[in-house]
C-alpha positions in Angstrom: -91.0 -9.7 25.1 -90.5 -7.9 21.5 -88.1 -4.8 22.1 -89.7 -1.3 20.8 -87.3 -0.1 17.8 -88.1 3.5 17.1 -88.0 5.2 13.9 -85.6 7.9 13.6 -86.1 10.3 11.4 -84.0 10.5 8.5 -81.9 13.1 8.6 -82.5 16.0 5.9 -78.8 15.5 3.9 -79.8 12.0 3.4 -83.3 12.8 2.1 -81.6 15.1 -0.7 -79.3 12.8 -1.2 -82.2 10.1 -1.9 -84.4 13.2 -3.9 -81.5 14.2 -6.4 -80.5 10.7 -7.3 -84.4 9.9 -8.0 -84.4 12.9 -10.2 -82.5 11.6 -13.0 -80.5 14.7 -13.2 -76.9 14.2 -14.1 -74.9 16.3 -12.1 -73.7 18.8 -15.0 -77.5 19.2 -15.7 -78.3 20.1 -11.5 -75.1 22.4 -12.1 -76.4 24.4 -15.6 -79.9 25.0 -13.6 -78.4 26.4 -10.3 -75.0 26.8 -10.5 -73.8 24.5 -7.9 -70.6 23.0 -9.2 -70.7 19.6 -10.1 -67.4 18.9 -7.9 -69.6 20.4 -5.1 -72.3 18.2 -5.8 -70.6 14.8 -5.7 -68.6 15.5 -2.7 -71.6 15.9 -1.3 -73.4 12.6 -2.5 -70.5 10.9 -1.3 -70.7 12.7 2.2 -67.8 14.5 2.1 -69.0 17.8 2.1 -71.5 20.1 3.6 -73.9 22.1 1.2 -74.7 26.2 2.1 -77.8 27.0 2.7 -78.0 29.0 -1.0 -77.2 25.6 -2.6 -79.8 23.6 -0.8 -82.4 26.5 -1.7 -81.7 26.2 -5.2 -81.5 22.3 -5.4 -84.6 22.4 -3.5 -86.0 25.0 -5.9 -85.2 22.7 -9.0 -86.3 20.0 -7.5 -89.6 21.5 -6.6 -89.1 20.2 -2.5 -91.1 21.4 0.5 -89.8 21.7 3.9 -92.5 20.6 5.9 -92.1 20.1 10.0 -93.1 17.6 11.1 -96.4 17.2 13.4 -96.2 17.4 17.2 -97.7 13.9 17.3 -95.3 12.7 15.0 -92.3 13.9 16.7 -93.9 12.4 20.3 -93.5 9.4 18.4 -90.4 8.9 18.2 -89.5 10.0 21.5 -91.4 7.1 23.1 
């Protein structure tokens, strides 16, 4: 019998993650348009820092990201 793998969701610091490097911004650029440092930034990429919640909203500003929850159904999903 085939064993049920769930899906976890990705968590939210990984999805940035994945959205800033598919920009195509460089770092400096990121840093000139909300004026999170570039040292801030890469210790973040590289998981060795938390963002504040005022850097995420202007990353997520620049970027042009939604913060969507997900569906009921969606999260039942992955609880089964």
């Amino acid at each position: 019998m085939k064993k049920k793998t769930s899906k976890k969701p990705i968590p939210f610091s990984e999805q940035l993650k994945e959205r800033i490097d598919s920009s195509g911004l460089s770092r400096y650029r990121i840093w000139k348009e909300t004026g999170v440092a570039q040292s801030t930034l890469s210790e973040f990429m590289s998981g060795n820092r938390a963002l504040s919640m005022g850097a995420i909203d202007k990353i997520v500003g620049l970027l042009d990201l939604e913060l969507k929850p997900r569906t009921l159904s969606e999260s039942n999903k992955e609880k089964k």
